[in-house]
Backbone as JSON, one array per atom type, in Angstrom:
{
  "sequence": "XXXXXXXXXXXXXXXXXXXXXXXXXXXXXXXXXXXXXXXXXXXXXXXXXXXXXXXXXX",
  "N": [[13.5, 1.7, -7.18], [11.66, 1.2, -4.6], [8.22, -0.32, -4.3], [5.27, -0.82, -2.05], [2.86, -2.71, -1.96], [-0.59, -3.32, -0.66], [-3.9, -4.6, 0.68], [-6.07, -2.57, 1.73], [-8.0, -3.1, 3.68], [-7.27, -5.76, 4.02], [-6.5, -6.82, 8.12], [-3.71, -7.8, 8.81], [-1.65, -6.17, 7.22], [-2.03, -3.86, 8.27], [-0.74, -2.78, 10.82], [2.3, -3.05, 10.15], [2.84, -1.66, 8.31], [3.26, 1.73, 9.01], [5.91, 1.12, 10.21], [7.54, 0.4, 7.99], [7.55, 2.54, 6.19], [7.95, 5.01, 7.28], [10.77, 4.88, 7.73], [14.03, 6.0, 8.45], [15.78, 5.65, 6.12], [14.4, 5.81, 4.0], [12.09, 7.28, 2.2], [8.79, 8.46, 1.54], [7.99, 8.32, -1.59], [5.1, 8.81, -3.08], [1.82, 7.65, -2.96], [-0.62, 5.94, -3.87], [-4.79, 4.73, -4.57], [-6.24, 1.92, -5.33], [-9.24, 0.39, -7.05], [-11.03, -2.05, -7.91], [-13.3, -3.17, -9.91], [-14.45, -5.3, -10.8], [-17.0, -7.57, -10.22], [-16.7, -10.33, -9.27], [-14.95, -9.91, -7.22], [-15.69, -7.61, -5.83], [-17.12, -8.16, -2.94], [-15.05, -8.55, -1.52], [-11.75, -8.0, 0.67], [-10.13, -7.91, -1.56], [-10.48, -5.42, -3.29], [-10.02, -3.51, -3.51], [-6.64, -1.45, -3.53], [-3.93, -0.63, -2.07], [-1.32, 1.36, -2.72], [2.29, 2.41, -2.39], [4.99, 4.25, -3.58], [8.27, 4.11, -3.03], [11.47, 5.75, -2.09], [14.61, 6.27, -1.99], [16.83, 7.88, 0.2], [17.61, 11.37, -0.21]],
  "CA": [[12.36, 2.39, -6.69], [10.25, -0.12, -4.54], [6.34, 0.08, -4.27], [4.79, -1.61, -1.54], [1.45, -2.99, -2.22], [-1.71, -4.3, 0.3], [-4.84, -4.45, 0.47], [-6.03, -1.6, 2.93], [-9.33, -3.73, 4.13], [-7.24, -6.5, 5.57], [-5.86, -6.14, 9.17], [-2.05, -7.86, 8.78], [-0.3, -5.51, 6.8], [-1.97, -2.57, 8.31], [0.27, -2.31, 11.44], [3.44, -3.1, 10.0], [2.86, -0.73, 7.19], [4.18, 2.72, 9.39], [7.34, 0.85, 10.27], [8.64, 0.79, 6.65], [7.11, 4.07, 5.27], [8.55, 6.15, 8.13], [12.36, 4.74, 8.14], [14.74, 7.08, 7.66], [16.61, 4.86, 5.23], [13.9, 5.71, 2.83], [11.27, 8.16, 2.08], [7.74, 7.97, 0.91], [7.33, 9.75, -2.92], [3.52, 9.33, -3.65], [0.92, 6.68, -2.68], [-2.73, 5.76, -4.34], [-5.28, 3.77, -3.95], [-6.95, 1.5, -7.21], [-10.35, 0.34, -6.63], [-10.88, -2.94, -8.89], [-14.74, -2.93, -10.43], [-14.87, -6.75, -10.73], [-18.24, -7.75, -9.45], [-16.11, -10.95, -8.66], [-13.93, -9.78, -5.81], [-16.3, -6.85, -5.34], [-17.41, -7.87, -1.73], [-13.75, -8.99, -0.82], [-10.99, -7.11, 1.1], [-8.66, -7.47, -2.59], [-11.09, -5.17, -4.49], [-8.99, -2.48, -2.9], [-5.3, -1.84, -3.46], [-3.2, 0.7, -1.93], [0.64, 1.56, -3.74], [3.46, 3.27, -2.32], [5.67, 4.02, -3.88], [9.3, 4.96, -2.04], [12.48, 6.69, -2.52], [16.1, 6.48, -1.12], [16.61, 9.33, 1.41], [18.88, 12.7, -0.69]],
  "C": [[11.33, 1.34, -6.23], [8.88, 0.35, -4.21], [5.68, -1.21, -3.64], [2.92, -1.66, -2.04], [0.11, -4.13, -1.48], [-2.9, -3.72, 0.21], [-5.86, -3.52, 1.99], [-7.23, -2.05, 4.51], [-8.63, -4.6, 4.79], [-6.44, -5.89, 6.48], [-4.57, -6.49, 9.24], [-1.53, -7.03, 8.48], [-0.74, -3.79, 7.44], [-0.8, -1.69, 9.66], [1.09, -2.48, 11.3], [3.67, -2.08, 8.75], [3.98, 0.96, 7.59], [5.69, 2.42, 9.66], [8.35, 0.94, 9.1], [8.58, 1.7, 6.09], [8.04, 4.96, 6.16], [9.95, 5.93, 8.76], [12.94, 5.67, 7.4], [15.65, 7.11, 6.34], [16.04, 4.89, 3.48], [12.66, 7.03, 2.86], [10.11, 8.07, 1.13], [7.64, 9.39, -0.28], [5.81, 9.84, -2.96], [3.06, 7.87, -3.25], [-0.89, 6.93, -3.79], [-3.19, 4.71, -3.65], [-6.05, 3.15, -5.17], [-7.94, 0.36, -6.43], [-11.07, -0.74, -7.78], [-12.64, -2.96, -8.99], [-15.09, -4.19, -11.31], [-15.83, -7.19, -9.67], [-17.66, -9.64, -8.6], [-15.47, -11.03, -7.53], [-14.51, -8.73, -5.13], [-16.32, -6.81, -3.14], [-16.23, -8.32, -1.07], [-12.46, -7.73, -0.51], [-10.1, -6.86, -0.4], [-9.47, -6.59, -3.32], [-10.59, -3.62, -4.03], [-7.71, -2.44, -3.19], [-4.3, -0.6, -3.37], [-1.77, 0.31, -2.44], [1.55, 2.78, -2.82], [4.33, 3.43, -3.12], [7.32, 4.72, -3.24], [10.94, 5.29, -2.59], [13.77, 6.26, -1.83], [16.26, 7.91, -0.84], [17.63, 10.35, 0.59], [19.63, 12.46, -0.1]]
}
């Protein structure tokens, strides 16, 4: 069961992101998004972190 994981703020992984979610080879179960509340990374794109997680197709 793999679970891709990026940070939704930067711009690399955001257009290669539909190419692997929407193959037919696999299927998306559930996604979030976790929202880190470290005043450290606060003003940085990692204080974000979206999860897929994906499936093999029935």
């Amino acid at each position: 069961m793999p679970i891709l994981d990026h940070a939704p703020e930067l711009d690399r992984p955001a257009p290669q992101l539909p190419s692997i979610v929407e193959r037919r080879a696999i299927s998306l179960h559930r996604s979030f998004e976790l929202v880190v509340g470290d005043e450290e990374i606060a003003d940085t794109a990692f204080a974000s972190r979206r999860f897929h997680n994906l499936l093999p197709p029935n």
